[in-house]
VOPAGU-2260 file (C-alpha; in pm, 1 decimal, decimal comma):
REM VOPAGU-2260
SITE   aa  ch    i         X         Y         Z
SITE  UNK   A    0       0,0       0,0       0,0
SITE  UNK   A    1     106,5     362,3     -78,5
SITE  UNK   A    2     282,4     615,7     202,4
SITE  UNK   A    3    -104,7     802,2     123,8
SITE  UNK   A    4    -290,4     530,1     133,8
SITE  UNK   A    5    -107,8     372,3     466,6
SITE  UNK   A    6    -192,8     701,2     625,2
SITE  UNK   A    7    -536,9     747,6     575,0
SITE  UNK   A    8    -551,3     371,2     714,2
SITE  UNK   A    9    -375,1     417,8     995,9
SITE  UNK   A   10    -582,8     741,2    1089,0
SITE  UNK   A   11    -917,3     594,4    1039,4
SITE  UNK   A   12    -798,3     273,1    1280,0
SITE  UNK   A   13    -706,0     498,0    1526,4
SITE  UNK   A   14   -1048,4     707,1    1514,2
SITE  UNK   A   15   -1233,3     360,6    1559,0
SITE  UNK   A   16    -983,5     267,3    1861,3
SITE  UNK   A   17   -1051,0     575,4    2017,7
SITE  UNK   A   18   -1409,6     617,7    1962,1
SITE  UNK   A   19   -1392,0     945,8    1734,7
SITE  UNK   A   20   -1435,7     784,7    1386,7
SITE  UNK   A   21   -1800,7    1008,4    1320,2
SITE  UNK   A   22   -2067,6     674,1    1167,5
SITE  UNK   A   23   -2330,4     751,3    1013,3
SITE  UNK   A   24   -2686,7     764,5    1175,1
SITE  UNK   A   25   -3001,5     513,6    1096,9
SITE  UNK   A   26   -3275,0     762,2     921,8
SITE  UNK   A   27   -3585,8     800,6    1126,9
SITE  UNK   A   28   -3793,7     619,9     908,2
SITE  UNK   A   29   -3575,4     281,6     969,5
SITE  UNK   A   30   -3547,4     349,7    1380,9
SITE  UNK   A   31   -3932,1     378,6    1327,6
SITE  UNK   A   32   -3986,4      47,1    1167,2
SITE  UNK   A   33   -3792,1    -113,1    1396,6
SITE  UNK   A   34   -3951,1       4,9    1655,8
SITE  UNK   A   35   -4287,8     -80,0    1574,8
SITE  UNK   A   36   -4130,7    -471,0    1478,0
SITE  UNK   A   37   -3985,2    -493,2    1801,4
SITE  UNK   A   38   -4343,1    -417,3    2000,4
SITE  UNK   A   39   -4525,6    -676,2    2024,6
SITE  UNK   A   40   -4825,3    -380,6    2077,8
SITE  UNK   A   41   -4781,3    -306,5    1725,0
SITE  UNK   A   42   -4941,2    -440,1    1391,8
SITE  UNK   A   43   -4962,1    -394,5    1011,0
SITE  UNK   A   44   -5088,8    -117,2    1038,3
SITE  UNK   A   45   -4867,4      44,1    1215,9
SITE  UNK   A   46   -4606,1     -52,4     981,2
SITE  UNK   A   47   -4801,0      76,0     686,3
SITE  UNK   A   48   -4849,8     416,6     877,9
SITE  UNK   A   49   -4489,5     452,0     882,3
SITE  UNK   A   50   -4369,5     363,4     595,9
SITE  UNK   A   51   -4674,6     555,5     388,3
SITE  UNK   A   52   -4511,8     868,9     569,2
SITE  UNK   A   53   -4212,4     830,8     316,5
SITE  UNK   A   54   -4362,5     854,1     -77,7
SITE  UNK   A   55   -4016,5     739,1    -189,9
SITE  UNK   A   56   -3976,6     436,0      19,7
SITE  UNK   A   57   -4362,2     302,1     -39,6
SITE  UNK   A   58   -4289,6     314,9    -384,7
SITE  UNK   A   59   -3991,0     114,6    -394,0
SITE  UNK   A   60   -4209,6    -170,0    -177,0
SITE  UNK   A   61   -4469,7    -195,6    -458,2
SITE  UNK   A   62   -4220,2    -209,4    -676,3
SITE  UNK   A   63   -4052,6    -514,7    -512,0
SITE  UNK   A   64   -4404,2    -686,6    -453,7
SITE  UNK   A   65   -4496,2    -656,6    -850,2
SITE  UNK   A   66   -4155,1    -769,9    -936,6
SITE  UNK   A   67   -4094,9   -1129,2   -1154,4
SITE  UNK   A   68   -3999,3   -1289,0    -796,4
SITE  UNK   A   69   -4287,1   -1214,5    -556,6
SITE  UNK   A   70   -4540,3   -1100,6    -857,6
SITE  UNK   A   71   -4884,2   -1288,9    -792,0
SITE  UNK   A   72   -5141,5   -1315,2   -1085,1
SITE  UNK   A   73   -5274,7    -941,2   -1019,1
SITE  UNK   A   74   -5109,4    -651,8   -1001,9
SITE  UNK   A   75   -5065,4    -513,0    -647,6
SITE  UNK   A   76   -5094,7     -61,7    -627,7
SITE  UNK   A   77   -5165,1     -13,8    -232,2
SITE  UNK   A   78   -4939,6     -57,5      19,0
SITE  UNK   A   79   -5172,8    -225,4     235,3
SITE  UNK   A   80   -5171,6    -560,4     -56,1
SITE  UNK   A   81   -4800,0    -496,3    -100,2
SITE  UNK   A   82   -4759,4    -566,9     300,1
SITE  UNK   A   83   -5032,0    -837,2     269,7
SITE  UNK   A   84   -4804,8    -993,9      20,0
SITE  UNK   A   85   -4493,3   -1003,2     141,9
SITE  UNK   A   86   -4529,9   -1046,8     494,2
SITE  UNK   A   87   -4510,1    -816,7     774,5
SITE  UNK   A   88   -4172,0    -941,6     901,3
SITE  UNK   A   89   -4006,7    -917,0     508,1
SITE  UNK   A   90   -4132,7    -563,4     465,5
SITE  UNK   A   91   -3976,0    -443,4     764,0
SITE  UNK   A   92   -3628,7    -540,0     686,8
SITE  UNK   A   93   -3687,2    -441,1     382,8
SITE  UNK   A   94   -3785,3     -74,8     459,6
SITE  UNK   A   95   -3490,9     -84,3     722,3
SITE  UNK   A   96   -3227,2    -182,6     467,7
SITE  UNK   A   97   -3412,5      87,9     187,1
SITE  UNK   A   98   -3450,2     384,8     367,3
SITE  UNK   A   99   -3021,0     367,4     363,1
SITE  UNK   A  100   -3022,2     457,9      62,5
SITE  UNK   A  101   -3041,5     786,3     142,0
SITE  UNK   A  102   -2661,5     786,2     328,6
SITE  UNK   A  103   -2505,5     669,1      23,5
SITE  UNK   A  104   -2489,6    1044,8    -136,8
SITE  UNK   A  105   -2183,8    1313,9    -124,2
SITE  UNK   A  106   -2148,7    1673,6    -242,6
SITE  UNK   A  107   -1789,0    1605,3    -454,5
SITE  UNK   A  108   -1876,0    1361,9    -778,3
SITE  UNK   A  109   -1602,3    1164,2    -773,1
SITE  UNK   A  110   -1747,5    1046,5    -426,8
SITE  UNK   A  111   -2096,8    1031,8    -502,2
SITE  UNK   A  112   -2029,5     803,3    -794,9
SITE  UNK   A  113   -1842,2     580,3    -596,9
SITE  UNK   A  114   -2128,0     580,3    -321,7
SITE  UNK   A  115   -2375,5     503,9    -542,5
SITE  UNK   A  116   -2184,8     222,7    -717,8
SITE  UNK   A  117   -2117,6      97,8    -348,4
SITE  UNK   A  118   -2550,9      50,4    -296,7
SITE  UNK   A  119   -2618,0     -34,8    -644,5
SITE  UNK   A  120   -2426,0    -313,0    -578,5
SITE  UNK   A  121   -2562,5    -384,1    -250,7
SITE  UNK   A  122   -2899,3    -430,5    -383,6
SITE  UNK   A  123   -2799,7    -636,8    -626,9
SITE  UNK   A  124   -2655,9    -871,7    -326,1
SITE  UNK   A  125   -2967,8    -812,1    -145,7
SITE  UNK   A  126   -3156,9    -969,8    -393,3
SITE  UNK   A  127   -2935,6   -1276,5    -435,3
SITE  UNK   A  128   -2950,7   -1350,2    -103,2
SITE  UNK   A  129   -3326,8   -1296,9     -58,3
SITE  UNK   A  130   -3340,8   -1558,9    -350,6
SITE  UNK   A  131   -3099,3   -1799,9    -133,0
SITE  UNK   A  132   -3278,7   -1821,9     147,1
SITE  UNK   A  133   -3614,8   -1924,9      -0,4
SITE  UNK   A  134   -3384,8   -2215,9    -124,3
SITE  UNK   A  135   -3247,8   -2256,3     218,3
SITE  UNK   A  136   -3550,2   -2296,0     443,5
SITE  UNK   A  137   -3443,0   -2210,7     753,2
SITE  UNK   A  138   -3304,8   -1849,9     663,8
SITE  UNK   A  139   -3556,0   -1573,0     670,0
SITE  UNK   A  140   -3559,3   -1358,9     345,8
SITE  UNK   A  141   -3659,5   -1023,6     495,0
SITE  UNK   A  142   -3314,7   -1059,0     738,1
SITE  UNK   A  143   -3123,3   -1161,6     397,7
SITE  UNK   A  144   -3230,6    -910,0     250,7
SITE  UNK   A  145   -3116,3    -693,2     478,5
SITE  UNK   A  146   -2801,0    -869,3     524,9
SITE  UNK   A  147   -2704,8    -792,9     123,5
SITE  UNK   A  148   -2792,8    -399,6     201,2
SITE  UNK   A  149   -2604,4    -379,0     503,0
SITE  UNK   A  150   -2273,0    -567,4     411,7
SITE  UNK   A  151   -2120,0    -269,7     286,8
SITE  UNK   A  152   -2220,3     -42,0     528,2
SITE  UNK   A  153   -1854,6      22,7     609,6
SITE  UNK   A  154   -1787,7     211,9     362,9
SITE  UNK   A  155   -1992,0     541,3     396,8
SITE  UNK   A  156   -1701,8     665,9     705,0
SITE  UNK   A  157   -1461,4     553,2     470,6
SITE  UNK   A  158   -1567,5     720,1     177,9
SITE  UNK   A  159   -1641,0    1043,0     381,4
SITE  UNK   A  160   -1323,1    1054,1     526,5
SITE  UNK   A  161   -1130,3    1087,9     171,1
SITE  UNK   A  162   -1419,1    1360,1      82,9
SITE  UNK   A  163   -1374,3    1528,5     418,4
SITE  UNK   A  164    -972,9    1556,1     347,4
SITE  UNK   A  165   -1018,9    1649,1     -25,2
SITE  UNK   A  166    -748,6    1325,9     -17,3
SITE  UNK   A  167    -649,5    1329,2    -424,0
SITE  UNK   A  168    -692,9     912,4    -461,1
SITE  UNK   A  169    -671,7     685,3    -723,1
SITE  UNK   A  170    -979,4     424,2    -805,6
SITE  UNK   A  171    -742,4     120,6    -710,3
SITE  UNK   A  172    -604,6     237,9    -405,0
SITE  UNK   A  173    -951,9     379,1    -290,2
SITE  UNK   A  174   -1030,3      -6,0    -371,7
SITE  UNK   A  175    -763,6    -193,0    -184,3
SITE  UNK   A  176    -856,2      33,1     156,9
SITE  UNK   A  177   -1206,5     -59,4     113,9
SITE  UNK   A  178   -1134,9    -390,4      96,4
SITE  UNK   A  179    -950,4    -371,1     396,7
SITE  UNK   A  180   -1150,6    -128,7     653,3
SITE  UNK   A  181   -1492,2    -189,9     528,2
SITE  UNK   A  182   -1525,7    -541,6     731,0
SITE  UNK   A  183   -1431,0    -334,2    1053,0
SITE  UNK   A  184   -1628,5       7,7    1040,5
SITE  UNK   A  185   -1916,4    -183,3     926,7
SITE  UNK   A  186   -1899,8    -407,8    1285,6
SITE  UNK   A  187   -1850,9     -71,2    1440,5
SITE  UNK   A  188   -2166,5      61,8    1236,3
SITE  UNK   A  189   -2385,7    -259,8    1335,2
SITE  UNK   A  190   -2291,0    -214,9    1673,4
SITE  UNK   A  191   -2375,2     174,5    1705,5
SITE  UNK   A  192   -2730,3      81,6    1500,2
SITE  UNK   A  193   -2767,7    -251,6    1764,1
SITE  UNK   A  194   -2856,3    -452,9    1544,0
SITE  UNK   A  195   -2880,5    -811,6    1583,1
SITE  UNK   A  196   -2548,0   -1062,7    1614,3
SITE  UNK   A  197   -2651,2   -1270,4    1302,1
SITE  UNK   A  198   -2646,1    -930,3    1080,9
SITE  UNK   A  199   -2399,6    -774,4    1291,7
SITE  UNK   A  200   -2149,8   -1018,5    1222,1
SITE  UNK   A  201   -2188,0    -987,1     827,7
SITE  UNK   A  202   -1929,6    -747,7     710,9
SITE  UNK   A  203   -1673,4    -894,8     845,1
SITE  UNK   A  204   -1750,5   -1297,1     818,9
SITE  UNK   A  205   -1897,1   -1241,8     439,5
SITE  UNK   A  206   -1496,9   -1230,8     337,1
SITE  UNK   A  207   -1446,6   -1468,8     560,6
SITE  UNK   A  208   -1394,6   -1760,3     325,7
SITE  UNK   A  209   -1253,2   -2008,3     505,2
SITE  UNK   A  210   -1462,1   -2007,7     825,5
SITE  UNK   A  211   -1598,7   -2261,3    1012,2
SITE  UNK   A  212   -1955,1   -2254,8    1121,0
SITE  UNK   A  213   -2175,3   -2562,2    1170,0
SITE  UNK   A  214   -2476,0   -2469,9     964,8
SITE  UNK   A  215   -2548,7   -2195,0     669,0
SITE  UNK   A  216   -2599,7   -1858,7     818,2
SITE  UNK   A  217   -2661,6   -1499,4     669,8
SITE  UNK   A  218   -2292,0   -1406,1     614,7
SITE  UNK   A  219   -2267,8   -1717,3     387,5
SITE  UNK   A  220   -2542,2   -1588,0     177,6
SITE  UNK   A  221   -2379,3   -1268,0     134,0
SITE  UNK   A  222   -2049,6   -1466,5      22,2
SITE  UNK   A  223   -2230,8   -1638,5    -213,1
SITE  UNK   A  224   -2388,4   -1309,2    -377,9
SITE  UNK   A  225   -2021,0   -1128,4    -354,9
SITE  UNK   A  226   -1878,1   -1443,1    -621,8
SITE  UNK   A  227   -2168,7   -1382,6    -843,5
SITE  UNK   A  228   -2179,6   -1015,6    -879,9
SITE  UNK   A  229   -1784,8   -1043,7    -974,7
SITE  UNK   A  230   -1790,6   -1352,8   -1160,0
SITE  UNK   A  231   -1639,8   -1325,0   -1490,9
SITE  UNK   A  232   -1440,2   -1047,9   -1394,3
SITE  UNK   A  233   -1070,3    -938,8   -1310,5
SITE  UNK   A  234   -1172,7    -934,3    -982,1
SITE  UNK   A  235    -933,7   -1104,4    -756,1
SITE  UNK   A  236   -1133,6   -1279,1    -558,8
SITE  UNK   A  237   -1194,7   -1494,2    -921,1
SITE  UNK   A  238    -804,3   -1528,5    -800,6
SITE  UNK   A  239    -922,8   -1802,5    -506,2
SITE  UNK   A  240   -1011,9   -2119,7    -547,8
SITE  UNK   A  241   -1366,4   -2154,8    -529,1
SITE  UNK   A  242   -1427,1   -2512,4    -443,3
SITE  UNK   A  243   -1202,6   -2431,9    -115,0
SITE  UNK   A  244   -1446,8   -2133,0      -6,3
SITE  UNK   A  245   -1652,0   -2323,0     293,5
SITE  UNK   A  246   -1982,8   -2108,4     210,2
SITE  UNK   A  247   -2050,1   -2344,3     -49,8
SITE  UNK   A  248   -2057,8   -2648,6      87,8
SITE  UNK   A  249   -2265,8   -2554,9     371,5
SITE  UNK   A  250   -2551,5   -2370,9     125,6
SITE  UNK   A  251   -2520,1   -2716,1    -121,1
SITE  UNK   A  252   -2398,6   -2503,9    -416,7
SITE  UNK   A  253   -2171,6   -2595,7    -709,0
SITE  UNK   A  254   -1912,5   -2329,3    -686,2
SITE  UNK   A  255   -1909,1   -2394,8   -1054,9
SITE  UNK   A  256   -2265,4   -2241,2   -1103,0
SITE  UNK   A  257   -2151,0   -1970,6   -1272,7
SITE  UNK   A  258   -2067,5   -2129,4   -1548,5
SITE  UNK   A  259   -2416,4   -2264,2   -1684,6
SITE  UNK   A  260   -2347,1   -2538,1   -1397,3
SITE  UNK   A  261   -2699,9   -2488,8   -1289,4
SITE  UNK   A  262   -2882,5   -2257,6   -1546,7
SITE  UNK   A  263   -3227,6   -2251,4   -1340,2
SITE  UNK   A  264   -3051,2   -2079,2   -1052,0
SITE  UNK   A  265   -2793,0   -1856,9   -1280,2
SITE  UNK   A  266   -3158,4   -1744,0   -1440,4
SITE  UNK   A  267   -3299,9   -1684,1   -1072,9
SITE  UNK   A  268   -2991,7   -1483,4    -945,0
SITE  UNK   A  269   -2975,8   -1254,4   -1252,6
SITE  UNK   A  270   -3391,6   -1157,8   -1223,7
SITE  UNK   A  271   -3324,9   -1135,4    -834,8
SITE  UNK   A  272   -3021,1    -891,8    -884,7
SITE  UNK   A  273   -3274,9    -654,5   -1056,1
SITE  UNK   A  274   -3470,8    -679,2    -761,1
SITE  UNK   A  275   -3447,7    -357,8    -535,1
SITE  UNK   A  276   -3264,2    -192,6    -827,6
């Protein structure tokens, strides 16, 4: 790593040890949600209430609920249906992990564009792993779905940091620190926003590949979705071995699948990666 990029990774470690690194807030409209899912007071409606209070957010629900995976054989236009539909418990996480989108903007371009590259692609994962977990069982979609939004999250202090500095940096070393603080702010981030150990733990065991866990849990699906996305690519994690990668095994998936291996789920992932987009 560069003298530059060393520094800026050495001062953003020692913001998180001492407790100074500024993360970024949950919007009101996802505290909300949660709140209302955690009391056990609260119904539908309530949820509905909420989330009707945001135009933006209510549209991107009926968009999910019409969409090739969860369409039914009429077309859903009321919130009300759209929560009928997909379930109380999956439209919560789901407005949780949507109303981030809102974080992922900044005022100098070069910034912004990698922000918004940074959620695109975390819907795309989103959507893969909601898709996984149907196949799984004993996962719960609206969690991986909110798993694949979330497993970035580390980025946004990152990202403000180099806009904060005006730091001059070039697209592959802004990469390579990425790759190496995101896992870390993002536990920090989880923590802050208490969420829940099994999400908590996702943006740093997703790139765990080698772990050891005795059954399939939602860092695993986010794995999974990560290989896709890249597959094909000059990525280097196409640089690993795939077959050694323990995620695999444990969700009974060919690492091979990307190539035609299994063309029914290739053809699921790629209408599920348009899913929140």
């Amino acid at each position: 790593m560069s003298e530059l990029g060393q520094k800026i990774k050495e001062d953003i470690i020692t913001a998180i040890d001492n407790d100074t690194l500024v993360l970024p807030t949950l919007p009101e409209v996802a505290l909300n949600v949660r709140e209302i899912t955690e009391d056990e007071d609260s119904g539908i409606g309530d949820l509905i209430e909420v989330i009707n209070q945001d135009a933006a957010l209510s549209a991107r629900i009926l968009k999910v609920c019409n969409s090739p995976l969860f369409r039914g054989a009429n077309e859903i236009n009321n919130l009300n249906m759209a929560v009928g539909r997909l379930g109380m418990q999956y439209t919560s996480s789901l407005a949780i992990g949507l109303a981030m989108e809102q974080m992922f903007q900044a005022t100098s371009e070069m910034i912004d564009v990698r922000m918004r590259e940074t959620w695109k692609r975390s819907t795309e994962a989103a959507g893969i792993c909601s898709l996984l977990a149907r196949r799984e069982g004993h996962l719960n979609p609206g969690q991986a779905t909110l798993a694949g939004l979330i497993h970035g999250i580390g980025a946004l202090p990152v990202l403000k940091y180099v806009e904060d500095h005006d730091i001059q940096i070039n697209s592959v070393m802004l990469d390579n620190l990425l790759d190496e603080l995101q896992p870390l702010v993002g536990d920090k981030i989880l923590e802050k926003w208490a969420f829940p150990n099994e999400l908590r733990i996702v943006p740093k065991e997703c790139v765990n590949f080698q772990r050891k866990i005795a059954q399939p849990d939602y860092a695993d699906l986010v794995t999974i979705a990560l290989l896709q996305l890249v597959a094909g690519s000059d990525h280097h994690y196409n640089e690993m071995d795939w077959s050694q990668i323990s995620a695999f095994e444990r969700l009974g998936i060919d690492p091979n699948f990307t190539e035609d291996e299994d063309e029914d789920l290739n053809a699921e992932m790629e209408a599920a990666m348009a899913l929140l987009g």
